[in-house]
VEXKE-412042 format. One record per residue (C-alpha): residue number from 1; residue in three letters; x, y, z. Coordinates in nm, 3 decimals. Layout:
<atoms>
     i    aa        px        py        pz
   NUM   Ala         X         Y         Z
...
</atoms>
This chain:
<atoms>
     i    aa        px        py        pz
     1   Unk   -16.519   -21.719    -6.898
     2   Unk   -16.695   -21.724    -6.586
     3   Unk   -16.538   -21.496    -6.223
     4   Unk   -16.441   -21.836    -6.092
     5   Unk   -16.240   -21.979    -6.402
     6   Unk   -16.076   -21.621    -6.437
     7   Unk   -15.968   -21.647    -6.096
     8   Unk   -15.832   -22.004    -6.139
     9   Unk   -15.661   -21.913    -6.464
    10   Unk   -15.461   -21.598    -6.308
    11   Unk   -15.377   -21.825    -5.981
    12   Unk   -15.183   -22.069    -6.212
    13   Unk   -15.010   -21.765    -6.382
    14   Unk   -14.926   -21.637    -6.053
    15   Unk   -14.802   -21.987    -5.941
    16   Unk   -14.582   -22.029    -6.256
    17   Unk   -14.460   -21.675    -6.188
    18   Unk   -14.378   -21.688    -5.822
    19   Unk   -14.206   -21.970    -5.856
    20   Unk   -13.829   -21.848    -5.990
    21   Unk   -13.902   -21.497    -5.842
    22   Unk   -13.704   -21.371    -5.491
    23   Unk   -13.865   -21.280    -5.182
    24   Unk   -13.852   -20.853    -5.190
    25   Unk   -13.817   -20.655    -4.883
    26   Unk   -14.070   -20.376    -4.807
    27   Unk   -14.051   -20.085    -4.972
    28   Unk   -13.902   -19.775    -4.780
    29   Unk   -14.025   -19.427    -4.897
    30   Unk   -13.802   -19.145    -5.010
    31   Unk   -13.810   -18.847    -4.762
    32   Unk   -13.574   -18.565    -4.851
    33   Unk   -13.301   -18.478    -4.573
    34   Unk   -13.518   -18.728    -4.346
    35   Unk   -13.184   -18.759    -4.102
    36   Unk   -13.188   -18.347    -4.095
    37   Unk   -12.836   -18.347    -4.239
    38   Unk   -12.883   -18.036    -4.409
    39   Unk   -12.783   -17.768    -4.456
    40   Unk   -12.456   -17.863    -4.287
    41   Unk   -12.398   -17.687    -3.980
    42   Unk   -12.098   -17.628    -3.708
    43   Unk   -12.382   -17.618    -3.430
    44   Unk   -12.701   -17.476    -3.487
    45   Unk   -12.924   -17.376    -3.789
    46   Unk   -13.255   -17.212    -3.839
    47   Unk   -13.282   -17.364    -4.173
    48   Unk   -13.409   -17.698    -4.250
    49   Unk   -13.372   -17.833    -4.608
    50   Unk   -13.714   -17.950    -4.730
    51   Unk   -13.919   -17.952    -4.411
    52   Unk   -14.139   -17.615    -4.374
    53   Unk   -14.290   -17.452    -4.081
    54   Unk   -14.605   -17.257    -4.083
    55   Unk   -14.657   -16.875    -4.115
    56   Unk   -14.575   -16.675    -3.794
    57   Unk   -14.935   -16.745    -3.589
    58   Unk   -15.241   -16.411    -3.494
    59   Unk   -15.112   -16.464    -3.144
    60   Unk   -14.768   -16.530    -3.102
    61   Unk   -14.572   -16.210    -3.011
    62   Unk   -14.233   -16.191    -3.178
    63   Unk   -14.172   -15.851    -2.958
    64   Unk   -14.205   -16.062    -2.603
    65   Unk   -14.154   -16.448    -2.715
    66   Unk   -13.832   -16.399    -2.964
    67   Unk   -13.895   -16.461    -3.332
    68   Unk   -14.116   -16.747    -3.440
    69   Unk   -13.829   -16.911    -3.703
    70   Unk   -13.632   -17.009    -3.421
    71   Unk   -13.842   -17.228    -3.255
    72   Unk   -13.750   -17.548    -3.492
    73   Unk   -13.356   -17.571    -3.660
    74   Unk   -13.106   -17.821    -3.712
    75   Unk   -12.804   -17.876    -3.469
    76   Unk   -12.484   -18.057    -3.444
    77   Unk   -12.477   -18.349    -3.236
    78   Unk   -12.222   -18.277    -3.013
    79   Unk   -11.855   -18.519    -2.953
    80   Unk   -11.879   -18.873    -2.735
    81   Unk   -11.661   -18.688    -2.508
    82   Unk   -11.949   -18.404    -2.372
    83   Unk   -12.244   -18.485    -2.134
    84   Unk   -12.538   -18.350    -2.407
    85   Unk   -12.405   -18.616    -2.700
    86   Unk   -12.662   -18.790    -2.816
    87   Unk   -12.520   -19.213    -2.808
    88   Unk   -12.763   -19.276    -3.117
    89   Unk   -12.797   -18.983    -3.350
    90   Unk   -12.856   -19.101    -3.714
    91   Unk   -12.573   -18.922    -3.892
    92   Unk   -12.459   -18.570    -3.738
    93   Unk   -12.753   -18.393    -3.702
    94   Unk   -13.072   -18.381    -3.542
    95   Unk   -13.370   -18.117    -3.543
    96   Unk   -13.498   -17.943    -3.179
    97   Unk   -13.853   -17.850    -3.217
    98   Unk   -14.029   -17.605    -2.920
    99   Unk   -14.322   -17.710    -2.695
   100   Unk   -14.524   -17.412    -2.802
   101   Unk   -14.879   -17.417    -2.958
   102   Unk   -14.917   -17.461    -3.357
   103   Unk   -14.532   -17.535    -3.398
   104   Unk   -14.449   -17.777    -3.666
   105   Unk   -14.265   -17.934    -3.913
   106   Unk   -14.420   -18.078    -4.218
   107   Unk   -14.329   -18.229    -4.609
   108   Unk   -14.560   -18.309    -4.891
   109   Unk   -14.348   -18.662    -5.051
   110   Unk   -14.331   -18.719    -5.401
   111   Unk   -14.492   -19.070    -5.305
   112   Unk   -14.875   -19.132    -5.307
   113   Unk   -15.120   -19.346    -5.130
   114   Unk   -15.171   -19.639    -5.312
   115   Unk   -15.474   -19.899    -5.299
   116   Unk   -15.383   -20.223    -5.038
   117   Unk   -15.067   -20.108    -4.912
   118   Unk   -15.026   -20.032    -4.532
   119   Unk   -14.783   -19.769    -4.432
   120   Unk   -14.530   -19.732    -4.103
   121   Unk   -14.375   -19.378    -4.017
   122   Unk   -14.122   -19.391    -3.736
   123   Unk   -13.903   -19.143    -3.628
   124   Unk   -13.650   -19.105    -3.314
   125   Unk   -13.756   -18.872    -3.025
   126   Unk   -13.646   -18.701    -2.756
   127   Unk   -13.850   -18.537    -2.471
   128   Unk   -13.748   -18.250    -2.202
   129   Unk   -13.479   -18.016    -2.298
   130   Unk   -13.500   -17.690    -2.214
   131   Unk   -13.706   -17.773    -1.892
   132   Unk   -14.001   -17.959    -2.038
   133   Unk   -14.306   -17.962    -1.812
   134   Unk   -14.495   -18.269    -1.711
   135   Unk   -14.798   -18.409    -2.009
   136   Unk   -14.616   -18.166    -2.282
   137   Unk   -14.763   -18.343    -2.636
   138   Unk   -14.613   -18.374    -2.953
   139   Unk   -14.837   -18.540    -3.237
   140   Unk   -14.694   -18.766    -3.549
   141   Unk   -14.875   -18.769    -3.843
   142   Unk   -14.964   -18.845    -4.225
   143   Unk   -15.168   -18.630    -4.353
   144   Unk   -15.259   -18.564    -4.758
   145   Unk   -15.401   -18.196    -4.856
   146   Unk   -15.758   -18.159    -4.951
   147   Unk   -15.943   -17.964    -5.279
   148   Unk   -15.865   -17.607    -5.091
   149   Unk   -15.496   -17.762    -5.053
   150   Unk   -15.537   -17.846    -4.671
   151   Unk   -15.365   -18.102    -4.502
   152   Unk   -15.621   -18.415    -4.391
   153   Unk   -15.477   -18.642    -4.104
   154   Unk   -15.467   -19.000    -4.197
   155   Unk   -15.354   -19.113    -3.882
   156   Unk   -15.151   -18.997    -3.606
   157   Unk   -15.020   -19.089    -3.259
   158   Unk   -14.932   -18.848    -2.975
   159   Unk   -14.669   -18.859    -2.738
   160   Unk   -14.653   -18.720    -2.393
   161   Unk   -14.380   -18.641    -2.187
   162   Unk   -14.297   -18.762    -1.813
   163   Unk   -14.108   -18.541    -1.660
   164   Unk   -13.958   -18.837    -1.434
   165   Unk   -13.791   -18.962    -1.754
   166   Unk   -13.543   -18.649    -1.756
   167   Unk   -13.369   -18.508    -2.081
   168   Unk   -13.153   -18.849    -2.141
   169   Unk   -12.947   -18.777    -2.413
   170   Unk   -13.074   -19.133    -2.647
   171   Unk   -13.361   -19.159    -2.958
   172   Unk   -13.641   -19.377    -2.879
   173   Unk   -13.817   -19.518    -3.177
   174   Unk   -14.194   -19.363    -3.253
   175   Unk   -14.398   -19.568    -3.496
   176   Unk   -14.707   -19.484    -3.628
   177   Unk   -14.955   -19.742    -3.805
   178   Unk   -15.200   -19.698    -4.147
   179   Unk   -15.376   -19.979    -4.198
   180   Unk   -15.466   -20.057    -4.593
   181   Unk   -15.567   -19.829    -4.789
   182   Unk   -15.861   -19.900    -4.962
   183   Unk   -16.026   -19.773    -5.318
   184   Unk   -16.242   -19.544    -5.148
   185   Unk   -16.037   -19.379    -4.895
   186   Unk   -16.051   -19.009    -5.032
   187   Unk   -15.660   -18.992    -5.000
   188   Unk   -15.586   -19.273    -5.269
   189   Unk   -15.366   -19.135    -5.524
   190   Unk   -15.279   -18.791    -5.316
   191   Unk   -14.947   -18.717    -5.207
   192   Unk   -14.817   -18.868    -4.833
   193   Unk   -14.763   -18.586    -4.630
   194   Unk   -14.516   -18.635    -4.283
   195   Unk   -14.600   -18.358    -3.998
   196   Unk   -14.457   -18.314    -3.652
   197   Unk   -14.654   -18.127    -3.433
   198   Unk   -14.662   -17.934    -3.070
   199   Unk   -15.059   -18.009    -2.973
   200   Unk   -15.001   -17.767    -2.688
   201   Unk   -15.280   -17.525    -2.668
   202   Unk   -15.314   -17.132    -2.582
   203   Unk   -15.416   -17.218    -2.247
   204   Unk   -15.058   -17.369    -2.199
   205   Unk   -14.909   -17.045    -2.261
   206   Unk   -15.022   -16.892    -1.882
   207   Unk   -14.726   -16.949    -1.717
   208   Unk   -14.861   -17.036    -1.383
   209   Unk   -15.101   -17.312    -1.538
   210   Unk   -14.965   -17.404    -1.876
   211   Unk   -14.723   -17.708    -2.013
   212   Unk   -14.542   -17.435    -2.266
   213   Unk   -14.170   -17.425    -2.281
   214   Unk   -13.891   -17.693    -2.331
   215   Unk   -13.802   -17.873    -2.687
   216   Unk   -13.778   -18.171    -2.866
   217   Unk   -13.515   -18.359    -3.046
   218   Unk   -13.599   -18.574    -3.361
   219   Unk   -13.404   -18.796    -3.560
   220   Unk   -13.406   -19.039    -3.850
   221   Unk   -13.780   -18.996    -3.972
   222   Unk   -13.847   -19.325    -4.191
   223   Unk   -14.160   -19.410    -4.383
   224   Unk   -14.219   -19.782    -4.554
   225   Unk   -14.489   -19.931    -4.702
   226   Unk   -14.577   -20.321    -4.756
   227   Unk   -14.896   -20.480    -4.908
   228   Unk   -15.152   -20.716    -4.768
   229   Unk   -15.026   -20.991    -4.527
   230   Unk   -15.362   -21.188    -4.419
   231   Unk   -15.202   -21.515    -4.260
   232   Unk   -14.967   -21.295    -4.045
   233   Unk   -14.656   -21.447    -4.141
   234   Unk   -14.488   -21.111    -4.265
   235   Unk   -14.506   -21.295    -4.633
   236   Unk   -14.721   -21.277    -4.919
   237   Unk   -14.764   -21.586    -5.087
   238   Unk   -14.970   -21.938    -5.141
   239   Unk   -15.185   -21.950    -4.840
   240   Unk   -15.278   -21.525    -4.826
   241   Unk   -15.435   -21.653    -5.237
   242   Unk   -15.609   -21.938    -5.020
   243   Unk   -15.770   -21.680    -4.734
   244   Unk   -15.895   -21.496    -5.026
   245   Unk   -15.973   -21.788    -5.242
   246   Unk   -16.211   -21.887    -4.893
   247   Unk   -16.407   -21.563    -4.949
   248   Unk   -16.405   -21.558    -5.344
   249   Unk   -16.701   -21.343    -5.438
   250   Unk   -16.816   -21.325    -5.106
   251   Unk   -16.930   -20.960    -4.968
   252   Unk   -17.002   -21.014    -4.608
   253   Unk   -16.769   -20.941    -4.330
   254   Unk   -16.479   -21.023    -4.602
   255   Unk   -16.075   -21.004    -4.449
   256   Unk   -15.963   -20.991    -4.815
   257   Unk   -16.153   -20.712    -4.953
   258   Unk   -15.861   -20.456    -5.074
   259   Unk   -16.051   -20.172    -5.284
   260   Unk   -16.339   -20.118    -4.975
   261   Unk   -16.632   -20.242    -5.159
   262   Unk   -16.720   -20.486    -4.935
   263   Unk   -16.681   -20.770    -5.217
   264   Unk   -16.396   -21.004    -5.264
   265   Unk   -16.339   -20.985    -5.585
   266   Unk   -16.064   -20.996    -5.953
   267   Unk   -15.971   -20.627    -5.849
   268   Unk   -15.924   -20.735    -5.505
   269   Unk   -15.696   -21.060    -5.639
   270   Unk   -15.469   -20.786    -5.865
   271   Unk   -15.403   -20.566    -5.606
   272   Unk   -15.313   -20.870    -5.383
   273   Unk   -15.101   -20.994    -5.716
   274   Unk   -14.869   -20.708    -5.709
   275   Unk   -14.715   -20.807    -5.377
   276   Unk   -14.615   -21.147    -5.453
   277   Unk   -14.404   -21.343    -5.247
   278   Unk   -14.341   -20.992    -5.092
   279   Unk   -14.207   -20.977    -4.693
   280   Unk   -14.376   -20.734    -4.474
</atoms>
């Protein structure tokens, strides 16, 4: 049977299929204590249930700057009633993390990157307690961890305070973006990795000339996934099987090509197949 018949034969299948099936919402991703609920606290906590931090830095001076486990916990939002509640904390708790260089907070997920699916991490943020300087960074990312287990950035997006924005006590929504992952995008199959991360420098530690000092607060990290959506109407059905159907067996400057080979071809229509009538 020839490529085009096969195609046409599946298409019917897919048709016949579709047709009693209900639209399914995109898929959110499991992150352990992604609210920072735990461990359950009366104010503040050092410990953070499934999120690490890295080893204690060559530079950083426990002696002078105050130990190095401190600078990222878990703490109690506080009651409506007191001037530092926060109006939209996700549960009770939230996590402060310090504007100092190399401090992070980072989880390896039990999910993996899988072949046409795009991905969305968002997470609630709030910039300039403790006195947070002007251009202070923190960086988002997804990351997966390489053959000498170290962690590869996907993507990322970096936020920068303005100090004209003051400490206002109210979560505002970070997303960040992965387009499709394709079949030979060396993080296919690997783990998803979350990280949170002060970009600050060592330069930022002079303190006549540098942005260190001050914390964040984060809240409600979320992580979804959804498959290909080519006519942008946030659905997969009929007319994304015509866009590719348009480019069937085509390999130049192809919209529809899912596994990255620059062909539009049956692997390209499964992939596609596995989000039917899916909303993005």
């Amino acid at each position: 049977m020839s490529m085009r018949k096969t195609f046409g034969v599946v298409l019917v299948g897919i048709v016949v299929l579709g047709a009693g099936a209900d639209r399914l919402a995109a898929a959110s991703i499991d992150i352990p204590n992604a609210s920072f609920e735990l461990p359950e606290t009366t104010y503040v906590d050092i410990n953070i249930n499934s999120w690490q931090m890295p080893p204690t830095p060559w530079w950083y001076d426990e002696g002078t700057m105050g130990p190095w486990n401190q600078l990222t916990g878990v703490f109690l939002n506080l009651d409506p009633s007191h001037p530092d509640h926060i109006d939209n904390c996700d549960g009770n708790q939230a996590v402060w993390l310090f504007a100092v260089p190399e401090v992070e907070l980072f989880q390896d997920l039990a999910a993996v990157f899988e072949v046409g699916q795009s991905y969305q991490l968002t997470v609630g943020i709030i910039g300039g307690g403790g006195g947070m300087k002007d251009d202070v960074p923190i960086e988002i990312r997804l990351y997966y961890r390489d053959a000498e287990d170290e962690k590869v950035t996907v993507g990322a997006v970096t936020i920068t305070y303005d100090s004209s924005a003051g400490y206002v006590k109210h979560f505002n929504d970070i997303q960040l973006d992965i387009p499709r992952v394709a079949a030979a995008d060396p993080w296919v199959g690997k783990s998803i990795g979350v990280q949170f991360i002060s970009t600050l420098t060592l330069a930022d530690l002079d303190p006549d000339t540098g942005r260190a000092g001050g914390y964040w607060d984060l809240d409600n990290v979320r992580l979804t996934t959804s498959g290909p959506d080519f006519t942008g109407d946030s659905f997969v059905n009929l007319r994304d099987v015509a866009v590719m159907a348009g480019e069937w067996l085509s390999c130049t400057e192809t919209a529809t090509d899912l596994t990255g080979d620059g062909c539009v071809t049956m692997e390209d229509f499964v992939i596609l197949a596995k989000f039917w009538l899916e909303i993005m």
